[in-house]
C-alpha positions as CSV (number, residue, x, y, z in Angstrom):
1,X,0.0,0.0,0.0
2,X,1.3,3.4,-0.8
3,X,0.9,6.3,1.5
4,X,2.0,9.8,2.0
5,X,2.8,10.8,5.8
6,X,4.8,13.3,7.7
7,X,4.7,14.3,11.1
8,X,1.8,16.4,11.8
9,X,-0.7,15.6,8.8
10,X,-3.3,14.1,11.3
11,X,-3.4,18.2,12.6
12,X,-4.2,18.8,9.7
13,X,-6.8,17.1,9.2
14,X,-8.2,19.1,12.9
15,X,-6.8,22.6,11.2
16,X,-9.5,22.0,7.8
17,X,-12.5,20.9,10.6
18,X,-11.7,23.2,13.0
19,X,-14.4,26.3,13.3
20,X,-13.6,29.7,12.9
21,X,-14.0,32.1,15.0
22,X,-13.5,35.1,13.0
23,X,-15.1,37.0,10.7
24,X,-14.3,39.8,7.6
25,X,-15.0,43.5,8.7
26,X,-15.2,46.3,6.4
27,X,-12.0,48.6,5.3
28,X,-12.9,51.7,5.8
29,X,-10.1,53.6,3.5
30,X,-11.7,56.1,1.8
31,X,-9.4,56.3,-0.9
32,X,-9.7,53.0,-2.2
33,X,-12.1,52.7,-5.9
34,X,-15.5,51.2,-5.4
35,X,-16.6,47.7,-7.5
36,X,-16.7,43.7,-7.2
37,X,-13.7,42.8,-6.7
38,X,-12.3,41.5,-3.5
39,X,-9.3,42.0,-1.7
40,X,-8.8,41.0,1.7
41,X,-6.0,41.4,4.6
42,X,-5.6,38.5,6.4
43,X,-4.4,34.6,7.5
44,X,-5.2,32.8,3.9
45,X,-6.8,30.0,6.0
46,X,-9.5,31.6,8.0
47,X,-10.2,33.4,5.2
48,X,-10.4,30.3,3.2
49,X,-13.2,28.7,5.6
50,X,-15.3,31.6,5.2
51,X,-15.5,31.5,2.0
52,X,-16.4,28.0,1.8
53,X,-20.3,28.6,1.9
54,X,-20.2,31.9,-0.5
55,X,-17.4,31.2,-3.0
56,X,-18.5,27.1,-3.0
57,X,-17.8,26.0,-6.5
58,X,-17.2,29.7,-7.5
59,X,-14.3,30.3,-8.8
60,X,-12.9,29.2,-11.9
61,X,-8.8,29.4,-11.7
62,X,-6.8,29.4,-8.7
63,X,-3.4,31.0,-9.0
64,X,-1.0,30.8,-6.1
65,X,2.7,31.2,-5.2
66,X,3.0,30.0,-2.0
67,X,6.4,30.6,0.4
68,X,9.6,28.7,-1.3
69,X,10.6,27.3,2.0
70,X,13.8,28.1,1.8
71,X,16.5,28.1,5.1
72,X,15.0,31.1,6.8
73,X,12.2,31.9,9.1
74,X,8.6,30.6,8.6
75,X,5.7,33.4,8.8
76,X,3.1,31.1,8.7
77,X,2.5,28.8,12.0
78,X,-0.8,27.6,12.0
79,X,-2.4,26.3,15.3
80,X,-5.5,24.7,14.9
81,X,-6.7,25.4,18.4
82,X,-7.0,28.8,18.8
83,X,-6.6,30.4,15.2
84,X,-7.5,34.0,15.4
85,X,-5.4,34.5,18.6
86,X,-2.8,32.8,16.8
87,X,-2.7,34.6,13.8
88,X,-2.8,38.3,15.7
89,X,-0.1,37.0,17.1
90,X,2.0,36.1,14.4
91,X,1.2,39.5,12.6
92,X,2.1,41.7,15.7
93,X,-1.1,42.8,16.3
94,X,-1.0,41.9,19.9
95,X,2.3,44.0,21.1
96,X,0.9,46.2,23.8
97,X,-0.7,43.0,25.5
98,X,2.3,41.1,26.0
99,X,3.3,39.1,22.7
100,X,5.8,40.4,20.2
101,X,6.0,38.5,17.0
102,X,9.1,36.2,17.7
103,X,10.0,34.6,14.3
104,X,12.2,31.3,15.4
105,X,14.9,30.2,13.7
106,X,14.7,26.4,11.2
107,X,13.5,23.8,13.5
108,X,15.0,21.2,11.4
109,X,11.3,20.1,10.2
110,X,11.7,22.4,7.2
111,X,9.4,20.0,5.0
112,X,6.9,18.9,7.7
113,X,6.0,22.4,8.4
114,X,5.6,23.3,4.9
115,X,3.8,20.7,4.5
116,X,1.4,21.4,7.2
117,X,1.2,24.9,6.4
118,X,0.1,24.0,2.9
119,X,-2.0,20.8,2.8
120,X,-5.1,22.7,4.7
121,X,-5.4,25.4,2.5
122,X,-5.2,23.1,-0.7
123,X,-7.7,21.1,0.6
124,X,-10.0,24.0,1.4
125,X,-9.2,26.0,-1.5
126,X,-10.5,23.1,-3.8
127,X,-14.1,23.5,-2.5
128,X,-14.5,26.8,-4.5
129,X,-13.3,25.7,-7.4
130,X,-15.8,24.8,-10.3
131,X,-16.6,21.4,-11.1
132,X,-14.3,22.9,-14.5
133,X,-12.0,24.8,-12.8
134,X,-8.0,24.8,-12.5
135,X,-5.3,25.7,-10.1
136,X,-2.1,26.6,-11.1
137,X,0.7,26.7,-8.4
138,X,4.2,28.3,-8.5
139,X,7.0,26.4,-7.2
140,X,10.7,25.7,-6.8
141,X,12.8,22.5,-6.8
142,X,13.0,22.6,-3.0
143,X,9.2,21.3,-2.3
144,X,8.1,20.6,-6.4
145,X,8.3,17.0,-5.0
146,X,6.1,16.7,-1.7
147,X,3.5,19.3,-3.6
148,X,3.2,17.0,-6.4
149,X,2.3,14.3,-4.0
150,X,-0.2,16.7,-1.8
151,X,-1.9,17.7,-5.0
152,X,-2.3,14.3,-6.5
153,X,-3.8,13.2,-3.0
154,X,-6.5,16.0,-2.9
155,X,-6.8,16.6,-6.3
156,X,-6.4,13.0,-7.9
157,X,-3.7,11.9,-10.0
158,X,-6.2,11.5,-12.8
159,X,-6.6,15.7,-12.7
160,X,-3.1,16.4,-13.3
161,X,-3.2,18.9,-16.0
162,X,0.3,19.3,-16.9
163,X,4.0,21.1,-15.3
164,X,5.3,24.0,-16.4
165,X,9.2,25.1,-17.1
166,X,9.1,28.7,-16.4
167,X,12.7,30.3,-17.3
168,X,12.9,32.9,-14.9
169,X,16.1,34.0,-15.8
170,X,17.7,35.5,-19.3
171,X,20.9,33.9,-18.4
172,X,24.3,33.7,-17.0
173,X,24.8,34.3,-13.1
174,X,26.8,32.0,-10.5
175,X,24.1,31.5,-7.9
176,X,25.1,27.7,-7.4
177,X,28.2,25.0,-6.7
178,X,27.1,23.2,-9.4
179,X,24.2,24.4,-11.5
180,X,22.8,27.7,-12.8
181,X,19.1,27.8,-11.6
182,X,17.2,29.3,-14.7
183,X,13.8,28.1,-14.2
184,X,10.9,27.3,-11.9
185,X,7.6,24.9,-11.9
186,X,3.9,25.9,-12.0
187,X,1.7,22.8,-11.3
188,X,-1.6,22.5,-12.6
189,X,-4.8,20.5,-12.1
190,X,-8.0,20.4,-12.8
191,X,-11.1,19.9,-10.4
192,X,-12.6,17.7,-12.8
193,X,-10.2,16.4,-15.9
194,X,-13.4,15.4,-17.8
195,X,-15.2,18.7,-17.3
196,X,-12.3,20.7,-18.1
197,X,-10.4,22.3,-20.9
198,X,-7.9,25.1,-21.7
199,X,-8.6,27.8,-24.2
200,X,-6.2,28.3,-27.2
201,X,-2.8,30.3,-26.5
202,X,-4.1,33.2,-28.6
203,X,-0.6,35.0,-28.0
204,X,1.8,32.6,-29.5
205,X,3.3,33.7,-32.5
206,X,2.8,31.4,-35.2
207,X,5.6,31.3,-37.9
208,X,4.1,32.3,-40.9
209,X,6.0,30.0,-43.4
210,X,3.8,27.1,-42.0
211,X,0.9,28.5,-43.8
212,X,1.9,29.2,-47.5
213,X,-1.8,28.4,-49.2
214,X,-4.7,30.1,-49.0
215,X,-8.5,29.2,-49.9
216,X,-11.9,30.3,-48.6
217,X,-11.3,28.9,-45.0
218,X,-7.9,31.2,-44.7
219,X,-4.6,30.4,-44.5
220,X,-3.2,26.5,-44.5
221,X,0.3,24.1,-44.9
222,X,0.1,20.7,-46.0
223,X,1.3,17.9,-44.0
224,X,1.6,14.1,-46.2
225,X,-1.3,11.7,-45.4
226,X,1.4,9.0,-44.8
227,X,3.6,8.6,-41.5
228,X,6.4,6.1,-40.7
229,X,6.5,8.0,-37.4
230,X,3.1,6.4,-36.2
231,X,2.0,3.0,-34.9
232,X,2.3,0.7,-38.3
233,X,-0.6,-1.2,-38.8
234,X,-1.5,-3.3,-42.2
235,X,-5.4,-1.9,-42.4
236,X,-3.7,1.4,-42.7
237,X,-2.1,0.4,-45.8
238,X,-4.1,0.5,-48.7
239,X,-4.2,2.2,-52.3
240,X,-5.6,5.5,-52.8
241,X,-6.4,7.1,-56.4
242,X,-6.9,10.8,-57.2
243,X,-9.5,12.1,-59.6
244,X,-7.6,11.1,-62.7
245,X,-7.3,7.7,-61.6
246,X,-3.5,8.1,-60.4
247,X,-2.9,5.3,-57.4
248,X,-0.8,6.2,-54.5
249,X,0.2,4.4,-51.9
250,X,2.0,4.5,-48.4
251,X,6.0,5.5,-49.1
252,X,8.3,3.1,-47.5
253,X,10.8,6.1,-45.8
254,X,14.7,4.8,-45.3
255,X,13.7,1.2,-45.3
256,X,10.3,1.6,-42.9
257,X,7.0,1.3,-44.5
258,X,4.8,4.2,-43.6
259,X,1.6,3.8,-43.6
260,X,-1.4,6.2,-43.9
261,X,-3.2,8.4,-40.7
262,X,-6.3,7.9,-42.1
263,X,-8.1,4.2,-42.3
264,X,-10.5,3.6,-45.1
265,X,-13.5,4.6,-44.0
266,X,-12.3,8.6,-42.9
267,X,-10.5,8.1,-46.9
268,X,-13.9,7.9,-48.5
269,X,-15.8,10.2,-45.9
270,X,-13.1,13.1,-46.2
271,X,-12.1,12.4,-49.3
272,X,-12.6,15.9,-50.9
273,X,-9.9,17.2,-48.0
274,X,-6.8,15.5,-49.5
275,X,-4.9,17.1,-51.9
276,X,-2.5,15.1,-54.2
277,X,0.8,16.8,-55.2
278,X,4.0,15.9,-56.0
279,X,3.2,12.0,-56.4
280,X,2.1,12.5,-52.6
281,X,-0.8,12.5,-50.8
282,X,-1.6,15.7,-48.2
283,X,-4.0,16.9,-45.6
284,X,-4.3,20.9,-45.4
285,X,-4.2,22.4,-41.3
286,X,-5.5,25.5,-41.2
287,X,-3.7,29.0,-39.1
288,X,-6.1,29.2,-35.9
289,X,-6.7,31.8,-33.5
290,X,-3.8,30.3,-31.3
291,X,-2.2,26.9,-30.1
292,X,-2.6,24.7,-28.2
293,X,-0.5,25.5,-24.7
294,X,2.9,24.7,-24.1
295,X,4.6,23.3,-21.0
296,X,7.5,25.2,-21.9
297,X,7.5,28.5,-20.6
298,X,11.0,29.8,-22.0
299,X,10.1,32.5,-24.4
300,X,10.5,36.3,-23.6
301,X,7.2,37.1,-23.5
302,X,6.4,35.3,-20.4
303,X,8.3,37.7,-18.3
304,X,12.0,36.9,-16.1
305,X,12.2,37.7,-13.0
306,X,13.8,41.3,-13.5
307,X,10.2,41.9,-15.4
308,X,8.4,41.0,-12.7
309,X,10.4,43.8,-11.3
310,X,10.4,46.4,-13.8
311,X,6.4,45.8,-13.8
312,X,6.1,47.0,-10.0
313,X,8.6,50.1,-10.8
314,X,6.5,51.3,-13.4
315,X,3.8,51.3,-10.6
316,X,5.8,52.8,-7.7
317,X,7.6,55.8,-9.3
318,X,11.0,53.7,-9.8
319,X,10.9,52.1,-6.3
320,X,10.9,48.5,-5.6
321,X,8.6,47.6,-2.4
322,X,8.6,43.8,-3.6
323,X,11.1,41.8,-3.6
324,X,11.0,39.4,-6.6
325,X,7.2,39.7,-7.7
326,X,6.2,37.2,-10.3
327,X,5.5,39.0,-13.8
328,X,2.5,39.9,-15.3
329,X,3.1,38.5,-18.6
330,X,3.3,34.8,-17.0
331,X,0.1,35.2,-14.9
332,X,-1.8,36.7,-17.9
333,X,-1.0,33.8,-20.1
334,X,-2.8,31.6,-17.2
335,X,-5.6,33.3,-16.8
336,X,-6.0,33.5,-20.7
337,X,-5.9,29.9,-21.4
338,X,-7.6,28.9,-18.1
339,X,-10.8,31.6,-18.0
340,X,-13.5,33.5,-19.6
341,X,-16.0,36.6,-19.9
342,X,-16.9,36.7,-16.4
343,X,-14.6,34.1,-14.4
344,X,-13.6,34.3,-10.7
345,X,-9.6,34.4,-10.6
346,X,-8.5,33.8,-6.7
347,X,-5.1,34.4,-5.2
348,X,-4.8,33.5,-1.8
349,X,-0.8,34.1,-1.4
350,X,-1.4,37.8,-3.1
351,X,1.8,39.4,-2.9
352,X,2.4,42.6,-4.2
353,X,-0.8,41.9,-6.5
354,X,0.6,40.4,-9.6
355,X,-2.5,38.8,-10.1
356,X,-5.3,41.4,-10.0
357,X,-2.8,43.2,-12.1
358,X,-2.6,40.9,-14.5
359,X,-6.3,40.6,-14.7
360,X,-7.4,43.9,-14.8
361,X,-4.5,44.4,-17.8
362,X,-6.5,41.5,-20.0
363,X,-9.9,42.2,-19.3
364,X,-8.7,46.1,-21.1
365,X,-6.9,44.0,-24.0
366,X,-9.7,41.5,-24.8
367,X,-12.7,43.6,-23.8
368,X,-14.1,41.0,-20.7
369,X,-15.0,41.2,-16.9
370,X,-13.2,38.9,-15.5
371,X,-13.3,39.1,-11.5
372,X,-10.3,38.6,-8.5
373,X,-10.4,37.7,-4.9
374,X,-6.9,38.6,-3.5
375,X,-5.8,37.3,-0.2
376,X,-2.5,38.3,1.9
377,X,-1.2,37.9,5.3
378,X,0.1,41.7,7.0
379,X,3.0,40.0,7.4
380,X,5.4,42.9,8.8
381,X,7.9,44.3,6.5
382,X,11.6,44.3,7.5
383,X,12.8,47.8,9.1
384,X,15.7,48.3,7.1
385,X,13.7,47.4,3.5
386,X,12.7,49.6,1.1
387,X,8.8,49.5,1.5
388,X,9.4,50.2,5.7
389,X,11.6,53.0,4.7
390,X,8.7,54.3,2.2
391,X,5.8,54.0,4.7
392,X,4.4,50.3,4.1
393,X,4.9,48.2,7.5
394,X,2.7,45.4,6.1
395,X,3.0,43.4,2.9
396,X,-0.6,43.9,2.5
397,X,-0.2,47.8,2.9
398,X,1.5,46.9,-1.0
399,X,-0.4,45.2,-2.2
400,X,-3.7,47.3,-1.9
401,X,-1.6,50.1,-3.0
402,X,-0.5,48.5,-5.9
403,X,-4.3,47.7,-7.0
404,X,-4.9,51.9,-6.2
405,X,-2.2,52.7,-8.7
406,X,-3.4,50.0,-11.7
407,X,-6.6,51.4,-11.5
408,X,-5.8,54.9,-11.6
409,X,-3.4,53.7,-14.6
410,X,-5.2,51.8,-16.4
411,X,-8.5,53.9,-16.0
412,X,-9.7,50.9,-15.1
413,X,-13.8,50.7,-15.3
414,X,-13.7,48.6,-11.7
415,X,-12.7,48.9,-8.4
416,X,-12.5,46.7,-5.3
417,X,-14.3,46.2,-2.2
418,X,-11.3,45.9,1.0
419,X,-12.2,43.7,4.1
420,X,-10.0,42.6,7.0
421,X,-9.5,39.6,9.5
422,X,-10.9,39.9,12.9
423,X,-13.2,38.6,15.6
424,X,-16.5,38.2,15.2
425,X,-19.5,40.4,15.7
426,X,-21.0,37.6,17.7
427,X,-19.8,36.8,21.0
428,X,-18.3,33.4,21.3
429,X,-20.0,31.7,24.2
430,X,-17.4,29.1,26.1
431,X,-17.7,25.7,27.5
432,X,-18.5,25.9,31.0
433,X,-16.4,23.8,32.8
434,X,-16.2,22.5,36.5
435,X,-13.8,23.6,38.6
436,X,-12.3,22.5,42.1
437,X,-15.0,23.2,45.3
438,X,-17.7,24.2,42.4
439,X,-21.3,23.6,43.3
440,X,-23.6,22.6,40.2
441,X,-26.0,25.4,41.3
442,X,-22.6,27.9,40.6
443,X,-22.3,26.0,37.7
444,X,-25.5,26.6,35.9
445,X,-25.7,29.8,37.2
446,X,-23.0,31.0,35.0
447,X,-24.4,28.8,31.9
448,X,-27.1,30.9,32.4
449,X,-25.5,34.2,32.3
450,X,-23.5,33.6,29.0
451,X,-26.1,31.8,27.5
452,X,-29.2,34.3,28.1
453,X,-27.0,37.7,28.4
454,X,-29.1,40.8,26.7
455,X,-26.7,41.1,23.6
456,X,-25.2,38.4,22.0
457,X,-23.0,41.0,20.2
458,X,-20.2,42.3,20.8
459,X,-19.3,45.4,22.4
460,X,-18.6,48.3,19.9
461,X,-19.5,46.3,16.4
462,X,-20.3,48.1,13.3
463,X,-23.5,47.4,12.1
464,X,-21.8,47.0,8.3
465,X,-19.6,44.6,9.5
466,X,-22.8,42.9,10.8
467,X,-24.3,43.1,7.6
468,X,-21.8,41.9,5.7
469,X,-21.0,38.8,8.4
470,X,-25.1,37.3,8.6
471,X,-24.3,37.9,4.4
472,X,-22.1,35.7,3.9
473,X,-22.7,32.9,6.2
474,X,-25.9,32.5,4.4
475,X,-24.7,32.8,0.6
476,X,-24.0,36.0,-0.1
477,X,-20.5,36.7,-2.0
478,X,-18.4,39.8,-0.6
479,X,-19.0,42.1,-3.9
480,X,-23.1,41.6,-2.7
481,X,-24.0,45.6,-2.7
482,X,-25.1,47.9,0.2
483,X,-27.7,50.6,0.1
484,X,-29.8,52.8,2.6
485,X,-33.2,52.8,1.8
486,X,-34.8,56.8,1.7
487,X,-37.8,58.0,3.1
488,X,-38.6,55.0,5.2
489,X,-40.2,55.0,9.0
490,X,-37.4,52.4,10.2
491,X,-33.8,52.5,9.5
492,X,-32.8,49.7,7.5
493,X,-29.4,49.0,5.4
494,X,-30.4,46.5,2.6
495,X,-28.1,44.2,1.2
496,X,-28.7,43.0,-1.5
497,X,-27.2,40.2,-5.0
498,X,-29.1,39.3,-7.9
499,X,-32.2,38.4,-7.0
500,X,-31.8,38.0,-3.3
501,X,-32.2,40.7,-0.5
502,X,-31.8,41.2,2.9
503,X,-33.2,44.0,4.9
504,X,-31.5,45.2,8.2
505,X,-33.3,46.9,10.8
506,X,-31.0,48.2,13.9
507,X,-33.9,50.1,15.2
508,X,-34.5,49.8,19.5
509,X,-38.1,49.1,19.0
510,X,-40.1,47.9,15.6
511,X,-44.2,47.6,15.1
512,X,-46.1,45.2,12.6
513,X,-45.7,48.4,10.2
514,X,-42.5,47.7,9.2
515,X,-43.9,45.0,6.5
516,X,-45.0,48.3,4.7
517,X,-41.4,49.5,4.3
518,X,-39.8,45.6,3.1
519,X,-40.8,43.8,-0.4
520,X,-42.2,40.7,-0.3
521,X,-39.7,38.4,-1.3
522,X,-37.0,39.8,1.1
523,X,-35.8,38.7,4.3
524,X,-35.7,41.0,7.5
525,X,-32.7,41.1,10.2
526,X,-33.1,42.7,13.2
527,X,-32.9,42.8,17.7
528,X,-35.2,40.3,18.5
529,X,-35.2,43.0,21.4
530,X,-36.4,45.2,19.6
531,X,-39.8,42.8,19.3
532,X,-42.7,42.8,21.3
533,X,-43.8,38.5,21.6
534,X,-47.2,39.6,19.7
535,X,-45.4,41.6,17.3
536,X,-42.6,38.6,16.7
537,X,-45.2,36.5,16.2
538,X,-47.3,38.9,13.8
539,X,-44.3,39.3,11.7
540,X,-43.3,35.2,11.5
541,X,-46.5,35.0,9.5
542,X,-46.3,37.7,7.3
543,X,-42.4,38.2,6.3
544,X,-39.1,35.8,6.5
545,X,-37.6,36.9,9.8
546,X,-34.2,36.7,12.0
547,X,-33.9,38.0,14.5
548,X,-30.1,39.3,16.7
């Protein structure tokens, strides 16, 4: 029996089952340009279980380039037990109470603990892919091997897709004892190999020498009927006579008798597509609106490393707040041959925002409205770097600026909606448990308290963070709009997607009239403090209600 184990995948297992306790508030920048994308600050996999209700079979491509794991510190340590305490801690968010974000040096588990860092949010990620989506995944030759492995376990070896050969470098250099690095992987699979399929590589440049004819169908070459190359079998060898009665047959080529592509049958059905020339026999291929992809990635035109580069200078006025961003060319060429008019493109190790960059840059060039969800950890920056020097302590701080600065570039026709990690809205009620010289009677005393306090919010919440919390544990995706209803008795804040709608009402105190102010077919939030019993009971039979 094969298996793939390393210490620590059973937590792994707890890390993908284990609620959250967090929830997505509302960025309140008022700079940032208003639309339906999504960018979000935060640790990838809490964000990545609460998406798993919205986003469920959502999104079409998955783009990622996860941490290298080379010998240096390791940003992400997940713990499964206590997930948003430990990620504040890991981002420095918790200085003044005490922790201090303590990176430690290798622990000599370098592989385990990528391993562990990764597997959960592969798993999770795959949920909100389309039953024909893909995920493509950047990686090096220090871990290409175990994330083969980890994707053929939760994807399936029979939805391998393909690897790429990215040459990230031009040339030359001395960066090793024994071998020039030039390139790196990008794995890819499919959620479903049977459902799937890539579009054409529109871009590649197509020599035009391979297409000297022309007829009504456009340009076409000629390739001979007959192959010595192919599996010889004796049905495929038969005669063959033009219009004029000329017979050909199969050539034998340097002492191996070809024989022909097509059997007798596809001869006499397609028979007006051969053409007979030069005592041969051909079949025409027409120029098409691209080629099939390549595994090779070693042209110019999908970016080096030092384009990647040059692309985020262009954006910050000749600075570099990045360090070795992948280019836009590559990720373009991706999301090409992997989506259309109005995909969902999610990168949950964002960067400096290569991706959205990339998308917004295509959707301009082939005229479609193709949408991103960026995810990144605010990971500090180093103090002595660049971007801390220029006013960005937090990767994340770069890469919503960099999405600012495309737009304004570009002119692009959409914004994005910003959200970041935090606690919830809803107070999280905790086991009660026994302790030493504890009578029952204290015991339920205190189940009593938490269980039936007055609020079961939390002190200080914004009521859009609410709204946008209830919305998408029950379906709604984060580019759902917001609105406040005019000239209305109660104060409500709709939210609202297509054809769905929900009304909130923070009011202290609401009457049976309130039906007057909500449509039929929507469904009202509000204090179920704020309801009288006969008035809760009224509205149950007239409107959906939920009550706080």
């Amino acid at each position: 029996h094969y298996s793939f184990n390393w210490f620590g995948k059973k937590n792994c297992y707890k890390t993908i089952k284990a609620k959250t306790n967090s929830t997505l508030k509302v960025d309140n920048d008022k700079t940032i340009p208003n639309g339906d994308n999504v960018f979000i600050e935060g640790d990838n996999l809490e964000v990545l279980k609460l998406l798993q209700h919205s986003y469920h079979k959502k999104v079409k491509m998955i783009y990622i380039d996860p941490p290298y794991n080379k010998d240096k510190d390791f940003v992400y340590k997940d713990s499964w037990s206590d997930t948003i305490l430990n990620y504040k801690i890991q981002t420095d968010q918790l200085r003044d109470e005490g922790y201090t974000s303590t990176k430690t040096t290798s622990t000599g588990r370098r592989h385990t603990n990528w391993l562990n860092m990764i597997y959960p949010r592969l798993w999770l990620s795959r949920n909100l892919l389309k039953d024909d989506g893909v995920i493509f995944v950047s990686i090096d030759d220090d871990e290409v091997h175990n994330l083969r492995k980890v994707m053929d376990e939760i994807y399936g070896e029979e939805n391998f897709v393909g690897q790429f050969v990215w040459k990230k470098k031009q040339g030359g250099g001395n960066d090793s004892k024994l071998l020039v690095i030039e390139h790196e992987y990008i794995l890819s699979y499919a959620k479903n190999n049977d459902k799937f399929l890539l579009n054409l590589d529109t871009t590649y440049e197509l020599n035009d020498n391979l297409y000297p004819f022309n007829d009504k169908n456009g340009d076409y070459g000629l390739v001979t009927l007959d192959k010595s190359s192919i599996r010889f079998s004796n049905s495929l060898v038969f005669e063959i006579f033009d219009k004029n009665g000329k017979l050909y047959f199969p050539r034998v080529v340097k002492g191996k008798q070809a024989c022909w592509r097509w059997g007798k049958d596809k001869v006499k059905k397609d028979y007006d597509k051969l053409v007979f020339k030069n005592d041969k026999v051909y079949t025409k291929y027409y120029r098409q609106e691209g080629v099939t992809p390549k595994s090779l990635l070693i042209d110019a035109r999908y970016g080096r490393t030092e384009t990647g580069s040059d692309d985020i200078k262009k954006i910050f006025n000749n600075e570099k707040p990045f360090s070795y961003p992948k280019p836009i060319s590559l990720i373009k060429h991706f999301t090409q041959i992997a989506t259309n008019e109005d995909d969902i493109i999610l990168d949950f190790f964002a960067g400096s925002g290569t991706t959205a960059h990339a998308v917004m840059e295509l959707n301009q060039e082939d005229k479609k409205n193709r949408k991103y969800i960026l995810v990144q950890l605010p990971e500090t920056t180093d103090e002595k770097s660049e971007a801390y020097k220029n006013g960005y302590k937090k990767i994340s701080s770069i890469t919503k600026e960099r999405l600012k600065r495309v737009i304004t570039k570009l002119d692009y026709k959409d914004g994005f909606k910003s959200f970041y990690l935090d606690d919830s809205n809803f107070k999280i009620f905790k086991e009660v448990k026994k302790r030493p010289n504890e009578s029952l009677e204290d015991i339920e005393k205190e189940f009593k308290k938490d269980m039936f306090c007055e609020d079961v919010l939390t002190k200080g919440y914004k009521e859009l963070d609410l709204v946008y919390e209830v919305g998408l544990k029950n379906g709604f995706s984060l580019s759902a709009k917001t609105e406040v209803p005019k000239d209305k008795k109660y104060n409500f804040i709709k939210l609202f997607e297509e054809d769905r709608e929900f009304w909130f009402c923070f009011d202290k105190e609401i009457q049976n009239d309130i039906v007057k102010d909500i449509p039929d077919d929507a469904k009202l939030i509000c204090y179920e403090k704020a309801l009288t019993d006969s008035v809760k009971l009224n509205l149950h039979s007239n409107i959906d209600l939920e009550t706080l």
